[in-house]
C-alpha positions as CSV (number, residue, x, y, z in Angstrom):
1,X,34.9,47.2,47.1
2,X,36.9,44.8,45.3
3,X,35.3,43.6,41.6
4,X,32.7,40.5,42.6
5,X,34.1,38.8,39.2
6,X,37.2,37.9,41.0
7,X,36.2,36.7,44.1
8,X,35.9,33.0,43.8
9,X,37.3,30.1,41.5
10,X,35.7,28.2,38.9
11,X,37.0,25.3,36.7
12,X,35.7,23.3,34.1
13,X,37.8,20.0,32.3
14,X,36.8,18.2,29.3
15,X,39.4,14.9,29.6
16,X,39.3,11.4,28.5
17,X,35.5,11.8,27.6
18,X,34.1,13.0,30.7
19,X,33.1,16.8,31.4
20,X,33.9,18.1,35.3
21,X,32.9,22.2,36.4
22,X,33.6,22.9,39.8
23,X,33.9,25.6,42.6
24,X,35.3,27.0,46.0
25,X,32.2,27.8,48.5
26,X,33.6,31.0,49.6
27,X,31.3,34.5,49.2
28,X,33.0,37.6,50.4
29,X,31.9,40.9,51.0
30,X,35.1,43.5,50.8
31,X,37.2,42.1,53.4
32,X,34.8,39.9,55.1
33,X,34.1,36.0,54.3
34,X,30.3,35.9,54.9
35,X,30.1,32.3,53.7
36,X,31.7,29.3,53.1
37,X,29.8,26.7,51.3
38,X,27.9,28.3,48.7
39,X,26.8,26.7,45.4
40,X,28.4,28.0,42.3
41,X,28.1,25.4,40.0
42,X,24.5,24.1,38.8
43,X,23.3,21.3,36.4
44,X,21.5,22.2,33.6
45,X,19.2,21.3,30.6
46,X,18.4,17.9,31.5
47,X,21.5,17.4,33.6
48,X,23.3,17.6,30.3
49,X,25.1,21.1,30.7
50,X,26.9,22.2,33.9
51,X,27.4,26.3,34.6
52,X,29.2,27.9,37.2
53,X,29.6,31.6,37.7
54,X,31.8,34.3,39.1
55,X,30.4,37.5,40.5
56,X,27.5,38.5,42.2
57,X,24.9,36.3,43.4
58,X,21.6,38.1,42.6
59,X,23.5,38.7,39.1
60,X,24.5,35.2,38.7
61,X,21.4,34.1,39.7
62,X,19.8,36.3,36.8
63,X,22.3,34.7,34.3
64,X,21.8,31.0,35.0
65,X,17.6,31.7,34.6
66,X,18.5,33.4,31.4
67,X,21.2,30.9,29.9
68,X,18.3,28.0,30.9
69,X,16.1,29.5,28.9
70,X,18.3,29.8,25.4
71,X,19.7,26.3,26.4
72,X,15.6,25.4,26.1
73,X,15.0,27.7,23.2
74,X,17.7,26.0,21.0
75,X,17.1,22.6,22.3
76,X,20.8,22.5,24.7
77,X,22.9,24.0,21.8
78,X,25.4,24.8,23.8
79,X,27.7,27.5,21.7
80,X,24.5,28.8,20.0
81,X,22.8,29.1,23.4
82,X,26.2,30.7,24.6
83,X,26.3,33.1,22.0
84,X,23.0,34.6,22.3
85,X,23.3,34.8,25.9
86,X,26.4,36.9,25.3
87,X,24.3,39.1,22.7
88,X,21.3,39.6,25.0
89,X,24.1,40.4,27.7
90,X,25.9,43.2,25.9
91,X,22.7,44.4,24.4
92,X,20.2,44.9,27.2
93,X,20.1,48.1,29.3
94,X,19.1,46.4,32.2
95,X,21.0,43.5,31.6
96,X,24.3,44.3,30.4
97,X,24.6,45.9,34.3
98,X,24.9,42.4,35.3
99,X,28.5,41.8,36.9
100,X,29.5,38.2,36.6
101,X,31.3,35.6,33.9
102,X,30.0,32.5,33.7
103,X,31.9,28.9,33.1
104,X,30.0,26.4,30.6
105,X,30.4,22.8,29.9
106,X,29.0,19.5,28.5
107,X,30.9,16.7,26.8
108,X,32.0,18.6,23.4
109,X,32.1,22.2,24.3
110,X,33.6,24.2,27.2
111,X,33.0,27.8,27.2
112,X,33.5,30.8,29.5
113,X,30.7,33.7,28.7
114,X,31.2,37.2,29.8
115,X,28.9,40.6,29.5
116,X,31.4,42.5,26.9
117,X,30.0,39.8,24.4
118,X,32.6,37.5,24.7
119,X,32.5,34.0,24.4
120,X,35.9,32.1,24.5
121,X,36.1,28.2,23.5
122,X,40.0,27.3,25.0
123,X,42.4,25.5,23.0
124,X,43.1,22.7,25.6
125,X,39.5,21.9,27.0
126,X,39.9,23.6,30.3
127,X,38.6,26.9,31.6
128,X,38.9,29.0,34.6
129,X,37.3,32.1,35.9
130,X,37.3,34.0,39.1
131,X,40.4,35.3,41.3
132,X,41.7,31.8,41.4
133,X,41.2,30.7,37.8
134,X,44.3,31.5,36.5
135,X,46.1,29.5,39.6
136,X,43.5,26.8,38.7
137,X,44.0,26.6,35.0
138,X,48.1,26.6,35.6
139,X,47.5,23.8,38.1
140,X,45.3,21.8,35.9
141,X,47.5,22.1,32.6
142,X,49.9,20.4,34.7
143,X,47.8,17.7,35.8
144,X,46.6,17.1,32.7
145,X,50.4,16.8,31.1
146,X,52.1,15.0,34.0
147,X,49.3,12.5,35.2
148,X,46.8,10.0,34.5
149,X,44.0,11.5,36.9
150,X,40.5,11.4,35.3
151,X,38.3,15.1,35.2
152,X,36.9,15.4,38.3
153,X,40.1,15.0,40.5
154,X,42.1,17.2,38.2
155,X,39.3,19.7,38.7
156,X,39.3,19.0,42.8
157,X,43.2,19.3,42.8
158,X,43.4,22.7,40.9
159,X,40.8,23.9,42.9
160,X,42.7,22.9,46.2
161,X,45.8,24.3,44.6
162,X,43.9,27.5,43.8
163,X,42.8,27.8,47.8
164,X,46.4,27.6,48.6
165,X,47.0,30.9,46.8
166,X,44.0,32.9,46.7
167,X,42.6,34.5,49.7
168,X,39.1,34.8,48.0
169,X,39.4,30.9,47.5
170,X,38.5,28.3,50.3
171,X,38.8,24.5,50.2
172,X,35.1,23.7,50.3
173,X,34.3,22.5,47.2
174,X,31.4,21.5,44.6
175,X,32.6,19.7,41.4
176,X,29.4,18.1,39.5
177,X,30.7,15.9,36.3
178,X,29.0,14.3,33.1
C-alpha cells in the first residue's frame, strides 16, 4: 500500500494580508479512489486558525482534536501550539504511530507539522504537503511572482495545477481563507 502521507494535496498562502489553506477531495485506498469530496481542511480556534492534513483519516482526525486542544491551552498561539503538538507527537507511544503531516495557518504564521518532531515555518509564506504539494508549491511560487491574484485563487489554481499532475489529486476542491 502506498504511504497515506502522500495521497492528497494540501496548500496554505499567506499574501497581501489574507491567509488561504486548501485541499483536493480525493481519498484513496491503494489503487482505488473511494471518495471524492472529502474535507481536508478545517477551521479552527475561533475560526482564527485553518488546518489541513495529509494521511490517514482516523489519524488526521486524532491530530486536529489534539492540535485544538494546545491551540486552547495556549490561547491560539499558533508556533507554540505547533510545537508542542510536534513534541507530544514524537513522544507518545501511542501517538507517535500516527501517519499524517498536517498544514497550519492564520494571518502571521504558516506552518507544516509532522510526527518526526518537525515543525517547518517556509521562507516565502506558502506551504504544501501531500503527493501534489510539491506541484502545488512550484505552481503557486509562480503565481505569486508573475501575477496579481489574491490568496485564495492562487491556492485554487495550484491546486488545479496540482490535479493535472498527480493521480492521487482530483479537482474537487475546499479552500477556507481568513
Amino acid at each position: 500500500m502506498e504511504n497515506s502521507t502522500r495521497a492528497t494535496t494540501v496548500i496554505g498562502i499567506l499574501h497581501n494580508g489574507k491567509a488561504a489553506l486548501g485541499s483536493d477531495g480525493q481519498v484513496t485506498m491503494g489503487n482505488a479512489v473511494m471518495k471524492h469530496k472529502a474535507a481536508k481542511v478545517r477551521r479552527m480556534y475561533n475560526n482564527t486558525v485553518l488546518a489541513g492534513f495529509a494521511g490517514g483519516s482516523a489519524d488526521a482526525f486524532a491530530l486536529f482534536e489534539r492540535f485544538e486542544g494546545k491551540l486552547e491551552q495556549y490561547r491560539g498561539n499558533l508556533p507554540r501550539a505547533a510545537v508542542e503538538l510536534a513534541r507530544e507527537w514524537r513522544t507518545d507511544k501511542y501517538f507517535q504511530r500516527l501517519e499524517a503531516l498536517l498544514c497550519v495557518i492564520n494571518h502571521d504564521t504558516a506552518l507544516i507539522i509532522s510526527g518526526t518532531g518537525d515543525v517547518i515555518e517556509p521562507d516565502d509564506n506558502i506551504i504544501a504537503i501531500g503527493s501534489g504539494g510539491s506541484f502545488a508549491l512550484a505552481a503557486a511560487r509562480m503565481l505569486v511572482k508573475h501575477t496579481n491574484l489574491p490568496a485564495r485563487e492562487i491556492v485554487e489554481e495550484a491546486l488545479r495545477a496540482a490535479s493535472e499532475i498527480c493521480i492521487y489529486t482530483n479537482e474537487h476542491l475546499s479552500v477556507e481563507e481568513l
